[in-house]
N, C-alpha and C positions, 0 to 999 in steps of 0.2 A: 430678308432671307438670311439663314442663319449658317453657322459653317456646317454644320451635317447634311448642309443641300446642294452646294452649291460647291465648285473647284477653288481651292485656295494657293498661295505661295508654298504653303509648306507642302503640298501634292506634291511641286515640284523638288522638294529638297535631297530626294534621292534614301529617305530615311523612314521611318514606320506610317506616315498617311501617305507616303509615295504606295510603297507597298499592299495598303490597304487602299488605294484607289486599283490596282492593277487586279488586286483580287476581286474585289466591288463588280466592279465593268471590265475591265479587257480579259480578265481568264474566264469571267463567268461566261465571258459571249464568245473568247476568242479559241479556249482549249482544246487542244487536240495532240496527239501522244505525240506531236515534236515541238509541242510550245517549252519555253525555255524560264527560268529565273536566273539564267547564265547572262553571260556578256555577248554570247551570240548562239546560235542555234546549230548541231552539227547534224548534216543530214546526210544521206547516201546519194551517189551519185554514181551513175555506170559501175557497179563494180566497187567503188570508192568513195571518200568522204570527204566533203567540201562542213565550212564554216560560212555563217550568212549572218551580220548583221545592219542594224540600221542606227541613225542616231541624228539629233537634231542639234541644233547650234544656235540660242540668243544669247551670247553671252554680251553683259554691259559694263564696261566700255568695249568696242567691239576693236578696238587696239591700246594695246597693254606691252607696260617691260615684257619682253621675252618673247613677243609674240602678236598677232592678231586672230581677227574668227577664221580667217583662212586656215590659218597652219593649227589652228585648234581643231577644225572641224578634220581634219588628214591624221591627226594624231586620236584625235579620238576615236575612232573606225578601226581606222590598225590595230588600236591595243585591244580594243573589243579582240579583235577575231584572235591576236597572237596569245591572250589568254587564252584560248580555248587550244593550243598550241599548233596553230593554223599559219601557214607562212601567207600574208596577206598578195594577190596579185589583183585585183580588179575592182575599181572604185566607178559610183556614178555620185552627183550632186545637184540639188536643186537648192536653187537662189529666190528669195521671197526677197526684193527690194524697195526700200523706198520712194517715191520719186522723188525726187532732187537730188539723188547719194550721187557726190561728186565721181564721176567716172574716175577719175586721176583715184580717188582711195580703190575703186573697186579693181580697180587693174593690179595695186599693192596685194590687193588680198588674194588675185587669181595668182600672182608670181609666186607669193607666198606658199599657196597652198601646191602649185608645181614643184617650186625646189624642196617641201617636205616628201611628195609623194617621191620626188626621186632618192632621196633617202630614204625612206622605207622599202623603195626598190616594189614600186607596185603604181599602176596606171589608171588613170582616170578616162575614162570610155563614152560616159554620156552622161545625158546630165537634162535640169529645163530649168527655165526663168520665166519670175513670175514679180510684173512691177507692181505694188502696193499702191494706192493713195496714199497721200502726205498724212502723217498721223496713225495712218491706218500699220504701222510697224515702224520697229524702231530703226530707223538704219535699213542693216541687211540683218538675215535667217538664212542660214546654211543648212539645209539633212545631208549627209553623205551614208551611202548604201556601200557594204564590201563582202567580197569574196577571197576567203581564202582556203590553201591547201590544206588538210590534218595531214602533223606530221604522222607516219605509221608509228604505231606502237604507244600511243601519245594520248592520253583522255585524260583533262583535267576539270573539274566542276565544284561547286561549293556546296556539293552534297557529299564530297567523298574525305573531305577533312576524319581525322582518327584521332584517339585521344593517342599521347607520345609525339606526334607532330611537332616541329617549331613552327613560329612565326616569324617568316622574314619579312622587313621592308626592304624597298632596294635602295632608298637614298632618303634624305633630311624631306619631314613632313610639312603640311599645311600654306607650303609656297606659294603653289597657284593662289587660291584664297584667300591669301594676305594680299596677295598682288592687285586682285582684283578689287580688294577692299580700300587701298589705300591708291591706287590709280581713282577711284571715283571721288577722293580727294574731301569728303564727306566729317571726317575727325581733323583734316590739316593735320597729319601726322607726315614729317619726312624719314621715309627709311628707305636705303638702297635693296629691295626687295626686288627680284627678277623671277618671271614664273617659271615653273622647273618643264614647262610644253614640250615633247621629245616624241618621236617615233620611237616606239618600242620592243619593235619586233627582234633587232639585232639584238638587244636584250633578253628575250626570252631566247632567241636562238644560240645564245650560248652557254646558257642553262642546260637546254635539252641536246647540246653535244657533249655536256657532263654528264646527263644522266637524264632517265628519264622518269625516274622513283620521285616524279613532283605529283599531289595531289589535287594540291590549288595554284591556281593563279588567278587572280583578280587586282582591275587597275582603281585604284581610290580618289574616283574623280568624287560626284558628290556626295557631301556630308564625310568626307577622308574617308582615314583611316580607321578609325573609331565604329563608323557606321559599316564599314566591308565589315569587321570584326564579327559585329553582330549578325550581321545579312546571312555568315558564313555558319557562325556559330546557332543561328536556326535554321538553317539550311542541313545542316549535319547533324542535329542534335548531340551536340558536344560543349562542352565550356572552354573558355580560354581564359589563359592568365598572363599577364603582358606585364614589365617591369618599366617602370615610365622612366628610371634615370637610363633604361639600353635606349629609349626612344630616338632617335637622332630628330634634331629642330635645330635651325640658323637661328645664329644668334641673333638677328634680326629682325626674324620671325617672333623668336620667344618673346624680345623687345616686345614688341607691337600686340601680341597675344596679350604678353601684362600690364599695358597700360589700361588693355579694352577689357579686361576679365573673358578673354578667350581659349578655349581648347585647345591648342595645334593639329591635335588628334579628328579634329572635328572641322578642319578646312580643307577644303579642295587641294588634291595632287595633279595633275595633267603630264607626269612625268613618270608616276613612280607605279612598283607593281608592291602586292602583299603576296606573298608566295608561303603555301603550307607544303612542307613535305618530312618524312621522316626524319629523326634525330641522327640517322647514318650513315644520309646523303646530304644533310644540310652543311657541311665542311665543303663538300663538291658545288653546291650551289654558290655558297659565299664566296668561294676560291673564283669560280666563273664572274660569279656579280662583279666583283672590286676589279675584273681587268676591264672592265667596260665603261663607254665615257659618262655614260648616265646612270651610269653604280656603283662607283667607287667606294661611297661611303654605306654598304650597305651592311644592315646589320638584322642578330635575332633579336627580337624583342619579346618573345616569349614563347610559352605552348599551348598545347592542345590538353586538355585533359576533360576525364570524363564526366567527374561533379558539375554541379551548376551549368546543366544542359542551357544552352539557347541565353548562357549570360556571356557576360567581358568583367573579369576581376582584373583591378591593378595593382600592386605591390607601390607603393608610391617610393618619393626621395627620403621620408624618416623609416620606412620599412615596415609601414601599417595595410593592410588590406584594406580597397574598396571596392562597391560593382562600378564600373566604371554605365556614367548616367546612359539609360538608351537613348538613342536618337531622336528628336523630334521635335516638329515646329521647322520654322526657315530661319537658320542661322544668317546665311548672306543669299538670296535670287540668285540667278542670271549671271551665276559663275561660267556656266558651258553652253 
């Protein structure tokens, strides 16, 4: 059976056959005028407007610097919803476990994932478990389901990008991804890499008490930064141009990137947000960003503009232009 038939890794990389699987089958069969290509869904509710999404968790190794699938599957829910500038209050989760997973880890991963949700200041409700045969899955599988408030006055989507726009990130790229790369211990490379895993909501929340002139928000879990770029930029039909020496990358990171001939641009964040907003409010945004624990170093990395619809140019470090490559194929699995 050949790849045009059949589900591949790269389906799951978060990048153009991801995409092209969701248009295939799930919008052919699922569409209906509040299906999303967002990070979560905003719907009415009484009078008012709630954020709804969902999101699944194999990531391998299923504990990593910085973090485990517990406090990944709590962070990654949140920032779904607090991108869509939702303040997150209600969580459920269901557990797909192996048998024999030592209870002692799974207890790690429930503590885990409690002390994130209380910082994110949102609560876990309900939930089901479901034990696997031996083999029959890795470990554990987490989905976590959330609900959150829109804040009023607050719509952000990766359709409403404009040319004049900047591009902000909120902190040093391709963390997670490294982390994950070099925890599976696969190159024997040593580097003190931690993944940047963070609830994110107090993050956006101090964004949007500077202002609420924000377009986008989106969080660059798979396939990074690189890939939101693009997602965004045909999402809005607009081009972007990014300056890779503003990029921020640990110097650690960048290590490990050039030993392997890797992108930064192009690995997993679980930390960080890409935020589009006008040239007139992004001083109020960066100002808010850098008082915050998980954005100090945040920076613009470039703009919006209206040539080269649905691409990503880079300005590189000798000052040449390139398209920066689209997305595709499976750089690293079972990041999230």
């Amino acid at each position: 059976m050949d790849n045009e038939s059949c589900v591949t890794l790269a389906h799951g990389a978060g990048g153009k056959q991801t995409a092209e699987l969701i248009d295939r089958v799930f919008k052919a069969h699922f569409s209906n005028p509040d299906f999303t290509g967002d990070d979560a869904a905003v719907l009415p509710v009484g009078g008012g407007e709630i954020a709804f999404t969902t999101d699944g968790f194999i990531v391998s190794p299923y504990e990593f610097p910085g973090g485990n699938i517990g406090k990944l599957s709590i962070c990654g829910t949140v920032n779904d919803l607090a991108c869509m500038g939702a303040k997150p209050l209600y969580l459920s989760c269901a557990f797909v476990i192996e048998e024999g997973f030592p209870l002692a880890k799974l207890d790690e991963i429930a503590a885990a994932m409690k002390k994130t949700a209380d910082e994110a200041g949102v609560r876990i409700v309900a939930g089901d478990t479901k034990v696997a045969g031996k083999g029959q899955v890795d470990h554990v599988f987490i989905t976590t389901t959330g609900v959150g408030q829109l804040t009023p006055g607050v719509r952000t989507s990766g359709s409403f990008a404009k040319p004049g726009d900047a591009v902000i990130v909120t902190g040093d790229v391709g963390r997670h991804g490294c982390t994950i790369l070099l925890a599976r211990n696969e190159f024997e490379i040593e580097a003190d890499v931690t993944s940047d895993c963070a609830p994110l909501w107090g993050t956006v929340k101090s964004v949007l008490d500077a202002t609420h002139d924000v377009h986008v928000i989106r969080d660059a879990t798979r396939g990074g930064v690189g890939t939101v770029l693009y997602e965004i930029a045909a999402q809005s039909s607009v081009g972007v141009r990014i300056n890779s020496a503003d990029v921020p990358v640990a110097p650690e990171v960048r290590g490990v990137c050039g030993m392997l001939g890797l992108e930064p641009l192009y690995l997993a964040c679980e930390g960080r947000l890409v935020i589009f907003a006008p040239k007139e409010s992004a001083q109020a945004v960066l100002d808010a960003l850098r008082k915050g624990p998980y954005s100090a170093n945040a920076a613009i990395i470039g703009e919006v503009v209206a040539d080269h619809p649905g691409r990503v140019v880079m300005t590189t470090e000798i000052g040449t232009q390139a398209i920066l490559p689209q997305p595709g194929g499976e750089l690293l699995p079972r990041i999230c």
